[in-house]
C-alpha positions in Angstrom: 0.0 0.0 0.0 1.1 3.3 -0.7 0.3 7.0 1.1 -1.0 9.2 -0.9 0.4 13.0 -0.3 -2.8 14.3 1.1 -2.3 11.5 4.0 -6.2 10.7 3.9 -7.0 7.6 1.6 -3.9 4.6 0.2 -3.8 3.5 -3.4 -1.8 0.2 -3.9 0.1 0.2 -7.2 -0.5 -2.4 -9.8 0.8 -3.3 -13.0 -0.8 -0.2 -15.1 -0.8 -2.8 -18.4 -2.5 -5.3 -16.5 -6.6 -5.5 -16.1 -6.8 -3.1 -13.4 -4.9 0.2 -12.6 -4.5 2.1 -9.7 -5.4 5.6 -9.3 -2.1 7.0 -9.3 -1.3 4.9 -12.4 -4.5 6.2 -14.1 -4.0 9.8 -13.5 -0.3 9.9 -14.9 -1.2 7.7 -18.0 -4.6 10.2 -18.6 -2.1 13.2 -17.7 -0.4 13.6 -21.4 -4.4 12.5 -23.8 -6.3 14.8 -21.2 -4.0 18.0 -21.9 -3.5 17.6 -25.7 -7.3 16.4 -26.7 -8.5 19.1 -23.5 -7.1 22.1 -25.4 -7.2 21.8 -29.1 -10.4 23.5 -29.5 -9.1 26.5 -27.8 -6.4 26.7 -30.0 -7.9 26.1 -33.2 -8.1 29.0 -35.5 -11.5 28.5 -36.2 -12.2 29.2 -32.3 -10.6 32.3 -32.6 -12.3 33.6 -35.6 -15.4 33.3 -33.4 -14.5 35.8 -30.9 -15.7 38.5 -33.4 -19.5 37.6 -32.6 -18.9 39.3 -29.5 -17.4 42.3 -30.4 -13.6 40.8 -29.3 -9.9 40.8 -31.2 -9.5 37.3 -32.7 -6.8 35.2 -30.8 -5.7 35.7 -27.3 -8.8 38.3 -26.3 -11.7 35.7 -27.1 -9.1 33.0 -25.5 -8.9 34.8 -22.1 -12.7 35.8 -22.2 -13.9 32.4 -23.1 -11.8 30.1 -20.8 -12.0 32.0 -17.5 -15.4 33.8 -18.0 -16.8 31.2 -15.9 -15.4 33.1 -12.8 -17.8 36.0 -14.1 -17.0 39.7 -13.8 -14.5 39.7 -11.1 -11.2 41.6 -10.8 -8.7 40.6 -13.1 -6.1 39.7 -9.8 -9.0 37.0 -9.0 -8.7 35.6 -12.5 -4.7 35.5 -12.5 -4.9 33.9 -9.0 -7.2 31.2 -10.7 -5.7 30.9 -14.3 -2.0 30.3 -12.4 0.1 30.4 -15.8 -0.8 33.3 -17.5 1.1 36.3 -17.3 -0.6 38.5 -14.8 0.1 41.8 -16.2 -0.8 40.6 -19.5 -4.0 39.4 -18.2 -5.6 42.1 -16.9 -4.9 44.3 -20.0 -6.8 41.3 -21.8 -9.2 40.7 -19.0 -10.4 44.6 -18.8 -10.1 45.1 -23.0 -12.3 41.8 -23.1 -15.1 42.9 -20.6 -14.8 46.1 -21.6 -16.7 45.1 -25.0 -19.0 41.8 -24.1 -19.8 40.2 -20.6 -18.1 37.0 -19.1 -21.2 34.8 -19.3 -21.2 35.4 -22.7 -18.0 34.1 -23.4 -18.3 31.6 -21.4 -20.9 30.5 -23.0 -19.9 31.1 -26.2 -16.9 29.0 -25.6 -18.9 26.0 -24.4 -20.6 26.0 -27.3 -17.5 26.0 -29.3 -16.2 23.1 -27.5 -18.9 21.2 -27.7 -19.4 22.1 -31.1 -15.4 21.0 -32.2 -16.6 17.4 -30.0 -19.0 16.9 -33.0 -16.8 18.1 -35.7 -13.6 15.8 -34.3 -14.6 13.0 -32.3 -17.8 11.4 -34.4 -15.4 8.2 -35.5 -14.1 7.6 -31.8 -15.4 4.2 -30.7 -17.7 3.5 -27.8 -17.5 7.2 -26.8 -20.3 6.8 -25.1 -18.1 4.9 -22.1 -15.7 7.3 -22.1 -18.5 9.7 -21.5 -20.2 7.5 -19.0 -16.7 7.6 -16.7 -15.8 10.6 -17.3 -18.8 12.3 -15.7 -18.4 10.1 -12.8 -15.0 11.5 -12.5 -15.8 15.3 -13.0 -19.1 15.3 -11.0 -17.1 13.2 -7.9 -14.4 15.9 -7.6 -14.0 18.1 -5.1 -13.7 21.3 -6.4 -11.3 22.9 -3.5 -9.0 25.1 -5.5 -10.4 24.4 -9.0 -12.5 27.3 -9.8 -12.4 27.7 -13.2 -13.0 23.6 -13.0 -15.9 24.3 -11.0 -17.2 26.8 -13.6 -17.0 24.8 -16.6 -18.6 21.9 -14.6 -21.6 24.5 -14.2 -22.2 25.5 -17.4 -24.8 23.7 -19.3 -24.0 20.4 -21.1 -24.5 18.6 -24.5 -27.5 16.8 -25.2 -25.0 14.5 -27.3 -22.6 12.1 -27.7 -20.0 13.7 -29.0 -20.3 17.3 -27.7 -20.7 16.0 -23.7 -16.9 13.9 -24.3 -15.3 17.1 -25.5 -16.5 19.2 -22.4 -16.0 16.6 -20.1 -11.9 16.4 -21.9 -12.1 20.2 -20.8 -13.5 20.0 -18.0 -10.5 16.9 -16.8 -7.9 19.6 -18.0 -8.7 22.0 -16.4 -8.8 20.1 -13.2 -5.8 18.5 -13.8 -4.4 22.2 -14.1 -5.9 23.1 -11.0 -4.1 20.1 -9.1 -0.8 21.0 -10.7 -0.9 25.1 -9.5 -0.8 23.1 -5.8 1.7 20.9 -6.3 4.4 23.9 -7.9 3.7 25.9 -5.2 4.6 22.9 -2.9 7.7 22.3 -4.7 8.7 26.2 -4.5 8.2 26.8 -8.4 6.7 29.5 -9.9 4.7 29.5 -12.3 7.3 30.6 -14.5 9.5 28.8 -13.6 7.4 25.5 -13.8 6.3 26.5 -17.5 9.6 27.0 -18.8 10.9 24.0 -17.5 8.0 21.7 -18.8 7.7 20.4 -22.7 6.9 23.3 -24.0 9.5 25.6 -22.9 10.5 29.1 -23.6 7.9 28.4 -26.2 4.7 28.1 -24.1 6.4 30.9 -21.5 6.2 33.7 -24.6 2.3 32.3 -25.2 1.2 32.9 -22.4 2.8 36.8 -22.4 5.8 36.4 -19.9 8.3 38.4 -20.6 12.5 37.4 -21.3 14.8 36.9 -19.4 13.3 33.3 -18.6 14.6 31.3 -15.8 17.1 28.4 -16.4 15.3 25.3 -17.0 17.9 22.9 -15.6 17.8 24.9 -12.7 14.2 23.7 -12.0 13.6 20.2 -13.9 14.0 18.7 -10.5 11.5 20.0 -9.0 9.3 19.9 -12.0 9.1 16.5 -12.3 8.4 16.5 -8.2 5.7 18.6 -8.9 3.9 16.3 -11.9 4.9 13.3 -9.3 2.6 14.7 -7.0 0.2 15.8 -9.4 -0.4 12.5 -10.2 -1.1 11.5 -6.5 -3.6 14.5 -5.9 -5.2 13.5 -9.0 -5.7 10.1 -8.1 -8.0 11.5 -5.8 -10.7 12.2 -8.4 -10.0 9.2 -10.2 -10.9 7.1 -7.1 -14.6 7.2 -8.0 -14.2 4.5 -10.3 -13.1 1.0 -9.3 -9.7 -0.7 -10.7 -10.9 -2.1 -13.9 -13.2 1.5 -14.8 -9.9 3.2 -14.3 -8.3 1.2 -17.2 -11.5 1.4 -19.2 -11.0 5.0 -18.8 -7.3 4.9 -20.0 -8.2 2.7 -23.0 -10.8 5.3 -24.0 -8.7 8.0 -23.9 -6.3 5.8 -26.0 -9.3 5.0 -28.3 -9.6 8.8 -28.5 -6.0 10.4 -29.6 -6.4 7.2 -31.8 -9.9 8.1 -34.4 -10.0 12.0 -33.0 -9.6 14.3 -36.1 -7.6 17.6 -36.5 
């Protein structure tokens, strides 16, 4: 038996190819599926096009607007205390040009709509998405939401009648809780945010997307600690994948498998 890091429940490992998986094991083999097929529809061109129906820039404007305007019309410090990577000082230029010209809800809601919307478009050949949409609710609506507010927004907002559209909001929805966990765990290991992003896979790369300035910190300088910090991840993770028993877990895994496999670009 193991401890988790939050000292409250024990997962015991197993072999993660076998017929069952632990929680720990299921959270670090849904961590890499869940952040790629989580995000593409906020980065697809076609998503920022959209941004004009409100009145907003195309790109980062309808980006900012759309993914944290589930905290509604709060003070751009609130949503850089939530959205954790982002640039602060970049975001509340954003955050007051984007509210300045259409309201939160909207974009929120505009944004679901979008996502579910790219589900249909991408994810119609997937096979047996229905189970994947079966678990995956189980998983979103079990978590606790302590320190996930934009999770806890999304989860709020209204959901797909379909298929298609409900597994792509759900794949969201498991992102952004996953990002949520992760804010905890660099803080624990003393990272920044920075710091954390610019020693990750994407780099100096993802560090100028999301509007920090250069100089950037030296990566090998934090690696250590980054790989701490997804370590733990995974264990406060494996919390909200404890919902579903052994065998669900490597359902779960296998759809998301099933899912990077058939989903479209």
């Amino acid at each position: 038996m193991r401890e988790s890091l939050i000292g409250a429940t024990n997962y015991s490992r197993v072999d993660p190819w076998g017929e069952t998986m632990d929680a720990v094991a299921a959270a670090h083999a849904a961590r890499g599926p869940i952040g790629d097929l989580g995000g593409r529809f906020m980065l697809d061109r076609a998503t920022f096009a959209r941004g004009a129906e409100l009145g907003l820039q195309p790109g980062f404007e309808f980006y900012v607007l759309g993914r944290f305007g589930v905290l509604g019309q709060v003070p751009a410090a609130v949503v850089a205390a939530s959205a954790v990577f982002v640039n602060p000082d970049m975001l509340a230029r954003v955050w007051a040009s984007a509210t300045a010209t259409a309201s939160p809800d909207k974009g929120a809601a505009l944004f679901n709509d979008i996502c579910q919307s790219y589900g249909r478009a991408h994810l119609s050949a997937v096979p047996d998405l229905d189970r994947f949409v079966a678990l995956a609710e189980r998983v979103v609506d079990g978590a606790s939401m302590i320190n996930a507010p934009i999770a806890a927004g999304w989860r709020a907002l209204p959901r797909a009648s379909d298929t298609e559209g409900r597994a792509q909001a759900f794949l969201h929805m498991l992102r952004e809780l996953r990002m949520a966990r992760h804010a905890v765990c660099i803080h624990a290991e003393r990272l920044s945010p920075l710091e954390a992003i610019v020693a990750g896979p994407g780099g100096a790369a993802n560090a100028k997307m999301f509007g920090w300035p250069r100089p950037f910190p030296d990566a090998a300088s934090s690696s250590a600690r980054r790989v701490a910090a997804e370590a733990r991840t995974d264990q406060l993770s494996a919390v909200d994948f404890a919902v579903l028993s052994e065998a669900e877990r490597t359902e779960f895994v296998a759809a998301l498998d099933r899912i990077v496999a058939y989903a479209t670009k």
